[in-house]
Each structure stands twice: as structure tokens, then as C-alpha cells.
C-alpha positions as CSV (number, residue, x, y, z in Angstrom):
1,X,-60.3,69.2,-80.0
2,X,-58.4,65.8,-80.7
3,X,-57.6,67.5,-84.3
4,X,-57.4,70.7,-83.5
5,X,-54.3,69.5,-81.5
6,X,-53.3,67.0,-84.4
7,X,-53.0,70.1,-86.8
8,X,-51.0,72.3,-83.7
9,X,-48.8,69.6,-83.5
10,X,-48.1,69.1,-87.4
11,X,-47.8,72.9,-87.9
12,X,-45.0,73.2,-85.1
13,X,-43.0,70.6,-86.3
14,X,-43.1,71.4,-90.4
15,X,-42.3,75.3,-89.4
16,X,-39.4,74.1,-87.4
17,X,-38.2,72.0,-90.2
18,X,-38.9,68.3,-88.3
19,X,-41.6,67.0,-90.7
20,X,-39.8,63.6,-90.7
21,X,-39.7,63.4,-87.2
22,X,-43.3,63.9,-87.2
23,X,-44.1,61.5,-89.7
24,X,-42.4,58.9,-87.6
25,X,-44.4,59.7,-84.4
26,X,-47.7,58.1,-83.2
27,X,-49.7,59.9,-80.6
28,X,-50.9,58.0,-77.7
29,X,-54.6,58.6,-77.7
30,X,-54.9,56.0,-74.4
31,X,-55.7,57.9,-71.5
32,X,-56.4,56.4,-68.5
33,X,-59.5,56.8,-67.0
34,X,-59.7,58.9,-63.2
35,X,-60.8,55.9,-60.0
36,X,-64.0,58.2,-59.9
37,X,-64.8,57.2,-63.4
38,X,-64.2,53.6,-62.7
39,X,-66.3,53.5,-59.6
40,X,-69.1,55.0,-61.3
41,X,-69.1,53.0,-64.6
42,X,-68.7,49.8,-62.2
43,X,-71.6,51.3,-60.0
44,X,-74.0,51.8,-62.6
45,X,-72.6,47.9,-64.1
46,X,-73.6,45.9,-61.0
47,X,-76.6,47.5,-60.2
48,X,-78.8,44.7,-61.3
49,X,-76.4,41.9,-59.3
50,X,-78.9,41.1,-56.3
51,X,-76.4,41.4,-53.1
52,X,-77.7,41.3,-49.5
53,X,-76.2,44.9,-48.5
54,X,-75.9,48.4,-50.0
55,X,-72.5,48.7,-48.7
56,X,-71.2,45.7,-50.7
57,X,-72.3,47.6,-54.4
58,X,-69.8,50.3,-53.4
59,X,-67.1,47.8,-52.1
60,X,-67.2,45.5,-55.7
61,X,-67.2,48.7,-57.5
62,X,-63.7,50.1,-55.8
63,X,-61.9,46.7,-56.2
64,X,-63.0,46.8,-59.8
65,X,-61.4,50.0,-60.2
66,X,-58.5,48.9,-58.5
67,X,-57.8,46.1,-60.6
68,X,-58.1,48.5,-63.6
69,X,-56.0,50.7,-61.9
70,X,-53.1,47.9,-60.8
71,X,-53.2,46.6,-64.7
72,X,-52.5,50.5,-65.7
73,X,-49.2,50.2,-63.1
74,X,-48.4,46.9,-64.3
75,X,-48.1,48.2,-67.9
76,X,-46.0,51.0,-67.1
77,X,-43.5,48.7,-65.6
78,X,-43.9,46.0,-68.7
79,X,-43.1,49.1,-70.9
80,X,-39.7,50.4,-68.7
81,X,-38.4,46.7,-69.0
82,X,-39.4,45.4,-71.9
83,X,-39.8,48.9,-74.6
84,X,-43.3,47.5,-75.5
85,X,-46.7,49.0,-74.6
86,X,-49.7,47.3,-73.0
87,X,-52.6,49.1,-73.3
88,X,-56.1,48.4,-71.3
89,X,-58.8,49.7,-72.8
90,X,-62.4,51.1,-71.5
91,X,-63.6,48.3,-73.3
92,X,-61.0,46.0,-71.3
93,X,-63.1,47.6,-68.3
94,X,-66.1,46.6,-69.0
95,X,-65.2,43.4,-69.4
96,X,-64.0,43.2,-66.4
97,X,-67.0,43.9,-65.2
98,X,-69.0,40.9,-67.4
99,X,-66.3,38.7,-66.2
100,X,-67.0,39.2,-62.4
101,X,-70.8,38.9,-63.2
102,X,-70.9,35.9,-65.3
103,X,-68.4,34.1,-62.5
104,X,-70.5,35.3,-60.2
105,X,-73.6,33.9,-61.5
106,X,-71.8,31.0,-61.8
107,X,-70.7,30.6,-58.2
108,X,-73.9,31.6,-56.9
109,X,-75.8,28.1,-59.3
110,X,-73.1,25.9,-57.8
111,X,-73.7,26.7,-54.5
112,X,-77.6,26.5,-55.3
113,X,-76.9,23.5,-56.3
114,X,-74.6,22.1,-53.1
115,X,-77.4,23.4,-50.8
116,X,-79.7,21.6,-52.9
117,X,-78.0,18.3,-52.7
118,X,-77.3,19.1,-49.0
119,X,-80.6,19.9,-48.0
120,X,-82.1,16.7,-49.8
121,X,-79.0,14.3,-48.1
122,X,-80.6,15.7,-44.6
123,X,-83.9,14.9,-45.8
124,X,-82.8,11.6,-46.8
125,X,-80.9,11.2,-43.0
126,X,-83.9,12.0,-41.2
127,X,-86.1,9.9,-42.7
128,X,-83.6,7.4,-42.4
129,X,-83.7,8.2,-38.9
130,X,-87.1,7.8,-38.4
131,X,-87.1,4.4,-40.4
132,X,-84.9,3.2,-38.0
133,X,-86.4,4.2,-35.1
134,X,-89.2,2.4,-36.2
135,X,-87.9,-0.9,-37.2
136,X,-86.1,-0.5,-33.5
137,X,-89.3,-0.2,-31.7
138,X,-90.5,-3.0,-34.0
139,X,-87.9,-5.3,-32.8
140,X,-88.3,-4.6,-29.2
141,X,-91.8,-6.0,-29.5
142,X,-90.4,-9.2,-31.8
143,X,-88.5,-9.4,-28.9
144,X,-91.0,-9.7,-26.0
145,X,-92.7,-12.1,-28.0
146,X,-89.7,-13.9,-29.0
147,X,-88.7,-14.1,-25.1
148,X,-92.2,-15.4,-24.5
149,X,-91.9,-18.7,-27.7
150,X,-88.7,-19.2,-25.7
151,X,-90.0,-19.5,-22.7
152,X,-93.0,-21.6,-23.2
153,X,-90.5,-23.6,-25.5
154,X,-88.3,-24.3,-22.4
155,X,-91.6,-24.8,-20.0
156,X,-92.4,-27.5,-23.3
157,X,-89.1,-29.3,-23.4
158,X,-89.3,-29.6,-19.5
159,X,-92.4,-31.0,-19.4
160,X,-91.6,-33.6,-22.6
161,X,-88.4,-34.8,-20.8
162,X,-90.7,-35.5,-17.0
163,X,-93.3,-37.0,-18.9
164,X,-90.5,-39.2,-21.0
165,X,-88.7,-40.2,-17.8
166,X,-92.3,-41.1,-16.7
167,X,-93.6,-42.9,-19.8
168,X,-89.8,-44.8,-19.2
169,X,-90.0,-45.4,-15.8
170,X,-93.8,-46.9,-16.9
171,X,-92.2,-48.5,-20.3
172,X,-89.8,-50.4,-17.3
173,X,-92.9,-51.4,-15.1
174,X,-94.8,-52.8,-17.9
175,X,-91.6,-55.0,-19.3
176,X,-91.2,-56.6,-16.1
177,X,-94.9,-57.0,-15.6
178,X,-94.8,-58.6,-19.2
179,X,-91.8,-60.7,-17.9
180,X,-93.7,-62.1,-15.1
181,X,-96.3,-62.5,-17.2
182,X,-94.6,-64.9,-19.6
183,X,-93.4,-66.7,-16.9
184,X,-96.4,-67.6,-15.9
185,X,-97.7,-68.5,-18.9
186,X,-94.7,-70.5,-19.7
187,X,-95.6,-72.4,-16.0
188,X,-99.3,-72.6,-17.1
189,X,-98.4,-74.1,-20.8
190,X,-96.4,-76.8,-18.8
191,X,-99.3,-77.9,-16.3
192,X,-101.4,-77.9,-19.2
193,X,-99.5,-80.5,-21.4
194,X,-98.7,-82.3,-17.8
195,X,-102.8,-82.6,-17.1
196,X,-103.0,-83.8,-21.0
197,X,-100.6,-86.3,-20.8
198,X,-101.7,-88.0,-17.3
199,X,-105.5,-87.6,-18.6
200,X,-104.2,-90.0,-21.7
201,X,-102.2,-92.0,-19.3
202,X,-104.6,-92.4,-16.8
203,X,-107.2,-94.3,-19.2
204,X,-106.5,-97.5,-17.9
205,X,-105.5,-96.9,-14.2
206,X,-107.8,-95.8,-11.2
207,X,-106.0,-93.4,-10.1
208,X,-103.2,-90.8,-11.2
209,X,-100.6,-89.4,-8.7
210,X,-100.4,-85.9,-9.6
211,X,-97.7,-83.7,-7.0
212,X,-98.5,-85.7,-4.1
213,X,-102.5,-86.3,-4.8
214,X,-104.3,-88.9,-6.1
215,X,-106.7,-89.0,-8.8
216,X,-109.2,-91.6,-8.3
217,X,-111.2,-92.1,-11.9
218,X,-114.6,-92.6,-11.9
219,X,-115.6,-95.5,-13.8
């Protein structure tokens, strides 16, 4: 059909004497595709794509052919202010179409990944959790039996400070008693040497005056 038309085309303008004007002329084979078209050939694209509803195939598929169709409009203006053509392609489609998959697939492995991390950073929390549950009821029973050292501790030092005054107040008893005892000693050494010196003295005499009594040797 395409060259059916070509040779229409060529025979109209040679007959009418324009054969330079039709050398000079390139034919615009770019045709844009209907929004059916696209929502079907996007349909039948993303068909394998796992997605939780049935209603969100048909939804991806319209906004690809949207997209298509707002690049179409976009290149229609580029032409009015610029004189140049932008053309987008059925191929330009479908690639599209790869391009929304592969990002999607790569969205999806990221956010496999977060909830990964996310689920094992609550695993690690409660068992974190129950660690330190455990260490606290732990230390409530170091504590009872910490409370208990102390006490006995302070029962201990109490009794060690009575029994210190006591051994004190004895330590004070037996330094006078050892006083009193010296004395007497000291008293006893001294009638000692007294008897030893009158029993030398008294050799020769008959009797010995000793504190007021007399002596009377025996011959």
C-alpha cells in the first residue's frame, strides 16, 4: 500500500511538471499509534509483573500510554518552535515499558531489602529486650543478697565496736590491777631487803626492833 502510494504521489507531481519539488520532499512514514493500541501493547507487556490487584494492570497500562501520548504533544510543540522534528518511535514504546519494569524490579529489591534489615533490627530489639529483662531480674536478687552482706556487715561492726569498748574497758581494769600489783611488789621487794639486812645486823645482838616489835634471837 505504502508504495502503491509512493508511485501515486511521484506520478502526480512529474505529470504536473513538479519533479524537483518531489525530489526534495521526504514523506513522514511516523504515524502515531491510537491510546487503544498503547493500552494493549502495554497490557500484554506487564502481564508477567506480579501486582496485588487486577485493576492496577489496566491503570499502569493507561499511564504508559499517556506518557507516549504526552511525548507525541510535546514534539509537536518542539517542532512549531524550533522547525525540527522529534520523533517517538514504537520501539521508543516499548522501552518505555522495559524501563518501568526494570525500575520496578528494582524498587521492589530495595524495599526487600529495607524490610529485611528492619525486620532483623526488631529481632535484634527484642532480644535485647529480653536480655535486659533478665539481667534486671538478676540484679533484683544481687540485690536482696547484697542488702542482706550489708546488714550482717552492720550487725558485725556493731558487735566488734561493744566487744572493743568491752575488751577496753577490761584492757583499763587489768592496767590498774597491774598497777596495784607493782606496787605491791615494789612494797614486798622493800620488806624483803629490810628482813635481809636486820637478819645480817642482828648476828651479834639479842634482839632486833623491827616496826615496833622485838626480835628476841635464839641462841
Amino acid at each position: 500500500f505504502f508504495f502503491q502510494a509512493e508511485d501515486g504521489i511521484r506520478d502526480f507531481c512529474l505529470s504536473r511538471g513538479l519533479g524537483d519539488v518531489y525530489k526534495r520532499q521526504t514523506i513522514d512514514w511516523f504515524h502515531g499509534w491510537p491510546k487503544d493500541a498503547l493500552i494493549d501493547v502495554a497490557s500484554r507487556f506487564i502481564a508477567d509483573i506480579e501486582l496485588p490487584t487486577q485493576d492496577l494492570y489496566s491503570s499502569i497500562a493507561l499511564n504508559m500510554a499517556e506518557v507516549h501520548s504526552s511525548i507525541d504533544e510535546a514534539n509537536r510543540r518542539y517542532l512549531i518552535l524550533e522547525r525540527r522534528y522529534n520523533y517517538t518511535t514504537p520501539k521508543s514504546f516499548l522501552e518505555l515499558i522495559e524501563f518501568y519494569k526494570k525500575l520496578l524490579s528494582e524498587k521492589r529489591e530495595n524495599i526487600e531489602k529495607q524490610i529485611d534489615r528492619l525486620e532483623n533490627g526488631l529481632l535484634t530489639l527484642a532480644d535485647t529486650k529480653t536480655r535486659v529483662q533478665g539481667l534486671q531480674e538478676q540484679l533484683k536478687i544481687i540485690m536482696v543478697s547484697v542488702e542482706e552482706k550489708r546488714a550482717k556487715t552492720e550487725d558485725l561492726i556493731e558487735k566488734v565496736g561493744k566487744e572493743s569498748a568491752e575488751a577496753a574497758r577490761e584492757q583499763e581494769i587489768a592496767n590498774q590491777e597491774e598497777e596495784i600489783a607493782n606496787k605491791l611488789t615494789a612494797e614486798a621487794n622493800a620488806i624483803k631487803a629490810c628482813l635481809l639486812y636486820t637478819s645480817d645486823a642482828a648476828d651479834d645482838l639479842l634482839c632486833v626492833d623491827l616496826g615496833g616489835r622485838r626480835i628476841i634471837k635464839k641462841k
